[in-house]
C-alpha positions as CSV (number, residue, x, y, z in Angstrom):
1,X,96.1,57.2,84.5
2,X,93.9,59.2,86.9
3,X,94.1,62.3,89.0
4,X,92.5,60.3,91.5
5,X,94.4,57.2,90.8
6,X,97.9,58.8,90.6
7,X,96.5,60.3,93.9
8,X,96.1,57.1,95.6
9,X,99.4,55.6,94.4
10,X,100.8,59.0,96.0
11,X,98.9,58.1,99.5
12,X,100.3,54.3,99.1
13,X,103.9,55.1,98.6
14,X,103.8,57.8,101.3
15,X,102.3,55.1,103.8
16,X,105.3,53.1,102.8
17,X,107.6,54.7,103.1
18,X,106.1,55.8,106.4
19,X,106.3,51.9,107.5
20,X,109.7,51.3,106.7
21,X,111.1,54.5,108.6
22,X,112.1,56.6,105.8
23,X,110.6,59.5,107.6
24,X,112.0,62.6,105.6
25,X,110.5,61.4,102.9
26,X,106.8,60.5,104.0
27,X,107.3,63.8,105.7
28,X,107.3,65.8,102.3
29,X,104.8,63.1,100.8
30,X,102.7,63.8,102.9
31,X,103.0,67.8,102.9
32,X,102.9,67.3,99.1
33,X,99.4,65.4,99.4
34,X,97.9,67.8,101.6
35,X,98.5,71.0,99.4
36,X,97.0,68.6,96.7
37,X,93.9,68.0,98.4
38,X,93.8,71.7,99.9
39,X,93.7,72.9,96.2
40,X,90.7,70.5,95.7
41,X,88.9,72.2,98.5
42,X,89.1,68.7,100.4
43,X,90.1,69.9,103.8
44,X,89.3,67.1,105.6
45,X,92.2,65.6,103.7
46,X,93.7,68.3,103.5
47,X,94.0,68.4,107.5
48,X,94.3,64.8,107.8
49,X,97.9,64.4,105.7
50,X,99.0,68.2,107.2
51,X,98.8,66.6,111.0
52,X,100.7,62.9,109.2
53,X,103.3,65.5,107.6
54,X,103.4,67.0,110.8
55,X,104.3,64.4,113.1
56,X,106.4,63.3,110.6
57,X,108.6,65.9,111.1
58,X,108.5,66.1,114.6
59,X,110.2,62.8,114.5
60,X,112.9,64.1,112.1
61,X,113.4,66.6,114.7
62,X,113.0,69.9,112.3
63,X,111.0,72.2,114.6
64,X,110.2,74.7,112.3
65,X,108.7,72.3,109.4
66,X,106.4,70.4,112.1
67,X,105.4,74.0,113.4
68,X,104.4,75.2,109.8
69,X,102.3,71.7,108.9
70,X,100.4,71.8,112.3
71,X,99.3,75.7,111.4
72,X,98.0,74.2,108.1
73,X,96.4,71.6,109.4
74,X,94.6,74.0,112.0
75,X,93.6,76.3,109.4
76,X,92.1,73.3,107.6
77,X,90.3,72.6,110.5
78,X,88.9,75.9,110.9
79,X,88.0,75.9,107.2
80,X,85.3,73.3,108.6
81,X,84.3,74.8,111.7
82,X,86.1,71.9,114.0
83,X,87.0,74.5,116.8
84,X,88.5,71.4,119.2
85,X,90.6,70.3,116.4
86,X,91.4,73.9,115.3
87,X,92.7,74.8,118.5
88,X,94.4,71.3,119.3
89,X,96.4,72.4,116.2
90,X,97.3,75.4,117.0
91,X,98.5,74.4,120.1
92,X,100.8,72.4,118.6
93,X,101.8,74.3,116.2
94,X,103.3,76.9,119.1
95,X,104.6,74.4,120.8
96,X,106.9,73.7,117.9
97,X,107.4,77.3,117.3
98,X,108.7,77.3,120.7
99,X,111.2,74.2,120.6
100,X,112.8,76.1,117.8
101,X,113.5,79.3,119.2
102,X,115.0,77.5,121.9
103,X,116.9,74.4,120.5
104,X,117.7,76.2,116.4
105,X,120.1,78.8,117.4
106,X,121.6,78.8,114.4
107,X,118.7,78.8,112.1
108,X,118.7,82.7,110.3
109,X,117.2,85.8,111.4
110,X,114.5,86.0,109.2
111,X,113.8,82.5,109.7
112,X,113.3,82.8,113.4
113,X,111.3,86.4,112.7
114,X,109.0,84.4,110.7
115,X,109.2,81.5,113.7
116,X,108.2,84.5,116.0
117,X,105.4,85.9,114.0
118,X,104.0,82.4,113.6
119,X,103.8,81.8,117.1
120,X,101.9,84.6,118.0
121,X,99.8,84.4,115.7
122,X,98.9,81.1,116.7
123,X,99.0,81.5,120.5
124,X,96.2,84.5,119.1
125,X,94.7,81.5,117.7
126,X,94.3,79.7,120.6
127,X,93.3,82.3,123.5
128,X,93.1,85.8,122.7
129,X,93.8,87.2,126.2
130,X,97.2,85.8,126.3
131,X,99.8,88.6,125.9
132,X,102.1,88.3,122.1
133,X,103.7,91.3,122.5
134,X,107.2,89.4,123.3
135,X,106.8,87.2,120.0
136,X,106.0,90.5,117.9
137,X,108.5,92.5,119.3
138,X,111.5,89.8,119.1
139,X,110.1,89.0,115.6
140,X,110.8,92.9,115.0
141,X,113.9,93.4,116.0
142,X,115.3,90.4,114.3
143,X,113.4,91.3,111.1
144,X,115.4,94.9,111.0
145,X,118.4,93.1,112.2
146,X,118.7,90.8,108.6
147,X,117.1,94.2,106.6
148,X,120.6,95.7,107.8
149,X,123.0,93.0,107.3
150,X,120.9,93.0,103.5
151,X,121.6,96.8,103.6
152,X,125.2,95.8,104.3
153,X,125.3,93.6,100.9
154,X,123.6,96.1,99.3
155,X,120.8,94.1,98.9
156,X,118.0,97.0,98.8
157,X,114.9,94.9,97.5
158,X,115.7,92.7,99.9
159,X,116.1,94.9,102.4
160,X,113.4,97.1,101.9
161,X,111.0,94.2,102.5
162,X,112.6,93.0,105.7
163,X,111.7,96.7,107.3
164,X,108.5,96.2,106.3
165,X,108.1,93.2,108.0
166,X,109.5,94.7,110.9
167,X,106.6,97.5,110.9
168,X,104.1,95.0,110.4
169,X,105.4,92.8,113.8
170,X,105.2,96.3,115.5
171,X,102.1,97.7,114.3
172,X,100.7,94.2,115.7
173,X,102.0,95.4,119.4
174,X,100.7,98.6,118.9
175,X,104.6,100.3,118.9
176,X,104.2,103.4,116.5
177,X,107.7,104.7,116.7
178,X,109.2,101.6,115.7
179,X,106.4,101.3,113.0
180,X,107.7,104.4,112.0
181,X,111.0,103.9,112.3
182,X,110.8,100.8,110.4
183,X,109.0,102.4,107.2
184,X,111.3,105.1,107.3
185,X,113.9,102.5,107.2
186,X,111.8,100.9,104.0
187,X,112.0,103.8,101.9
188,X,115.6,104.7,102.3
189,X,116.1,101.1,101.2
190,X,113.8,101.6,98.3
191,X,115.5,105.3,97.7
192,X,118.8,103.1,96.9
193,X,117.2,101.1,94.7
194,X,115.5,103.7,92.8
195,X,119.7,104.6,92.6
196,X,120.7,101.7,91.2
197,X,117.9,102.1,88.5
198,X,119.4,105.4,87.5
199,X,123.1,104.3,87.2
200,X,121.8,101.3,84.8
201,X,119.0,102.6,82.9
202,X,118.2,106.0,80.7
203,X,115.2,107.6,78.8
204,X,111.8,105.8,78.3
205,X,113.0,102.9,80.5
206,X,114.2,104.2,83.2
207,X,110.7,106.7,83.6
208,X,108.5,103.3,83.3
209,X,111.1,101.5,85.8
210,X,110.3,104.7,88.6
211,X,106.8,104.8,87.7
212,X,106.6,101.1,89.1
213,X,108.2,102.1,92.0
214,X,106.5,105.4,92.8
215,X,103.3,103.4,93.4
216,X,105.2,101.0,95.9
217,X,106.5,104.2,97.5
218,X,103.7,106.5,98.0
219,X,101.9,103.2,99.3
220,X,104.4,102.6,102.3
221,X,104.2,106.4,102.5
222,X,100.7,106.4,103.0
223,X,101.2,104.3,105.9
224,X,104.1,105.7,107.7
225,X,101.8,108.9,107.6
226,X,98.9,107.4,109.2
227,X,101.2,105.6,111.7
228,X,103.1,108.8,112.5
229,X,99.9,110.4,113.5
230,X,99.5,107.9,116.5
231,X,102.9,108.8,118.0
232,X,102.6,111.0,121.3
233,X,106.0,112.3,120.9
234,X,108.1,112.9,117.4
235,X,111.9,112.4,117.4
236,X,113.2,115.3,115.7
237,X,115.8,113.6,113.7
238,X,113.4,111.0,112.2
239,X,111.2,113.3,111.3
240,X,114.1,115.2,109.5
241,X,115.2,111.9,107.4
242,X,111.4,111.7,106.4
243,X,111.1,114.9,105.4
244,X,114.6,114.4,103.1
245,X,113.5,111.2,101.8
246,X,109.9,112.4,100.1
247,X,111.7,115.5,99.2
248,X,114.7,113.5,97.4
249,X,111.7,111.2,95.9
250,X,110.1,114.1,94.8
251,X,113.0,115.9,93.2
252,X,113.4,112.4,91.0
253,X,109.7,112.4,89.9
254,X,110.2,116.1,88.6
255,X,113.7,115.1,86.9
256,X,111.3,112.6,84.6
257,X,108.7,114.7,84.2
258,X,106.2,112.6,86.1
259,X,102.9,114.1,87.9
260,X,104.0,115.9,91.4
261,X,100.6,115.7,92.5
262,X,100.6,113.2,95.1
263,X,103.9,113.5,96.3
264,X,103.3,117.4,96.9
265,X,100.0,116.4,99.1
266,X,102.1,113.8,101.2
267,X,104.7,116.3,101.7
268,X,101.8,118.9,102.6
269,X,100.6,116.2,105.3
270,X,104.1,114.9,106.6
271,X,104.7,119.5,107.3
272,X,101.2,119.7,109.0
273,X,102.4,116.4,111.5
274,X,105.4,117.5,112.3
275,X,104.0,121.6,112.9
276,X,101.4,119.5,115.1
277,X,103.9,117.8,117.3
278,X,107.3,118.8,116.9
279,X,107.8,122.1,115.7
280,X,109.5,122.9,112.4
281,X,112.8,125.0,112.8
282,X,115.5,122.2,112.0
283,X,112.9,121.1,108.3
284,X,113.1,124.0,107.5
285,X,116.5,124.4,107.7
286,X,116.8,121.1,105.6
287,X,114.7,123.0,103.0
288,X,117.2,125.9,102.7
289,X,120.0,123.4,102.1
290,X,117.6,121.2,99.7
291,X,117.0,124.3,97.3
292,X,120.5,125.5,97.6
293,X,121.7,122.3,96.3
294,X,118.6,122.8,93.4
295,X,120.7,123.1,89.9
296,X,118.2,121.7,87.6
297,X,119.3,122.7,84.3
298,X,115.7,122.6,82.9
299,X,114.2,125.8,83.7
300,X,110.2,124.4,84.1
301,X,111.5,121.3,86.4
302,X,113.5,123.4,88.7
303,X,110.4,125.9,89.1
304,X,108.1,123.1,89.7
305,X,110.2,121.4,92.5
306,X,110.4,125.1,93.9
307,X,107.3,125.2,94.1
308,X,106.6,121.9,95.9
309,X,109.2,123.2,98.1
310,X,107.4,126.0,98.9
311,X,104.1,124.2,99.6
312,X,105.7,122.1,102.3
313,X,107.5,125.5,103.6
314,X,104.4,127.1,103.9
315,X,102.4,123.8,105.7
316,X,105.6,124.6,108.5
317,X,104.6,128.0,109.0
318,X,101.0,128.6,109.4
């Protein structure tokens, strides 16, 4: 049998069971038929079973499923240039949103973060000059809420990409120190994991494993920097835990025997910030203690993370 006929037997049954009131179901036919024609670039059909799915749901009462559907079928819509429709959409879409921030209070955290996020995003959508700021920023501060409780269960991956979420909500409202926060937050999660890597693997594996990791980390890095450059004022104790966490990174990457390179220029950049801003006496005293505490037993790795050391010293005091 056909694509196209196993296609239209999909349609029929999902009309049917439509007409006999099993909702639920012609709810995820539906949804299932639009994602099918979406993937055939049909958007106009695409659209058309997204809004069916959509109401669908509405009727099954399930907020956040009727929310998502309408935002797809708006995005088909604008796929073909239909502003009216696009906009009708996405006004429906946050209406949904809306219902279940108010009526699902018992729906997760990350799940109404994402809720949150979608909303603004869609009232964005529909008139720019309407303020989102309250959507991001509750979006936020649920987002780092779950990244603790996953913190909690020692859930690092997890939690790592919750606090990253949480920057992005912020960096949409334009709130550096809670971007920053957030990322700082990020890497001490992915610190932990890097932790578990050592206690489980050795050797070859284990170098490979952090290699993997060290791109993820000098990424988020990267992006904390350029964030932190936007904050007025620097809190001294946040800059202190970032200055402990790229050192701590660094002093891993040496351990293996990887390249020091990049970590020793974001170090170099994180000493000029802070000098810039907020001074440099209490890093520098976490220096001292850092290379107190250095008791590499290879000779060569213990001078090269001296040496790194000394960099970022020096960045504090010219």
């Amino acid at each position: 049998m056909s694509e196209v006929k196993n296609l239209e037997n999909a349609i029929r049954d999902a009309e049917r069971n439509y007409s006999v009131g099993r909702i639920l179901d012609a709810a995820n036919d539906f949804k299932t038929i639009s994602i099918i024609f979406g993937g055939m670039k049909n958007y106009a059909s695409a659209a058309e079973f997204a809004v069916k799915s959509g109401d669908c749901w509405v009727k099954c009462g399930n907020h956040l499923q009727a929310a998502i559907l309408y935002e797809n079928a708006a995005q088909y819509f604008e796929l073909l240039g239909e502003e009216e429709k696009y906009k009708l959409y996405y006004r429906k879409a946050l209406v949904q949103c809306l219902s279940a921030d108010r009526r699902e209070k018992t729906i997760e955290k990350v799940t109404r973060a994402r809720n949150l996020r979608r909303a603004a995003f869609c009232q964005s959508k529909i008139d720019g000059g309407v303020a989102v700021a309250q959507y991001y920023s509750r979006a936020g501060e649920l987002f780092s809420l779950a990244a603790k409780e996953e913190e909690g269960k020692n859930a690092f991956d997890e939690g790592y990409n919750l606090f990253k979420s949480a920057a992005e909500c912020y960096l949409q409202i334009k709130d550096y120190p809670l971007v920053v926060r957030s990322l700082i937050e990020a890497l001490t999660c992915l610190n932990k994991v890097v932790d578990n890597y050592f206690s489980s693997y050795e050797g070859e594996e284990l170098s490979e494993i952090v290699k993997r990791e060290l791109k993820e980390f000098n990424a988020t890095a990267e992006a904390l920097l350029k964030n932190l450059e936007l904050v007025d004022k620097l809190d001294r104790e946040v800059l202190e835990r970032l200055v402990q966490l790229l050192v701590t990174w660094l002093r891993r990457c040496v351990m293996l025997g990887g390249e020091v390179e990049i970590n020793t220029r974001l170090l170099e950049e994180v000493g000029r910030v802070i000098r810039e801003k907020a001074g440099s006496v209490g890093v520098l005293k976490i220096l001292e203690e850092l290379v107190s505490n250095c008791n590499f037993e290879n000779i060569q790795v213990r001078g090269e993370f001296l040496r790194a050391i000394e960099l970022l010293r020096s960045s504090f005091l010219k």
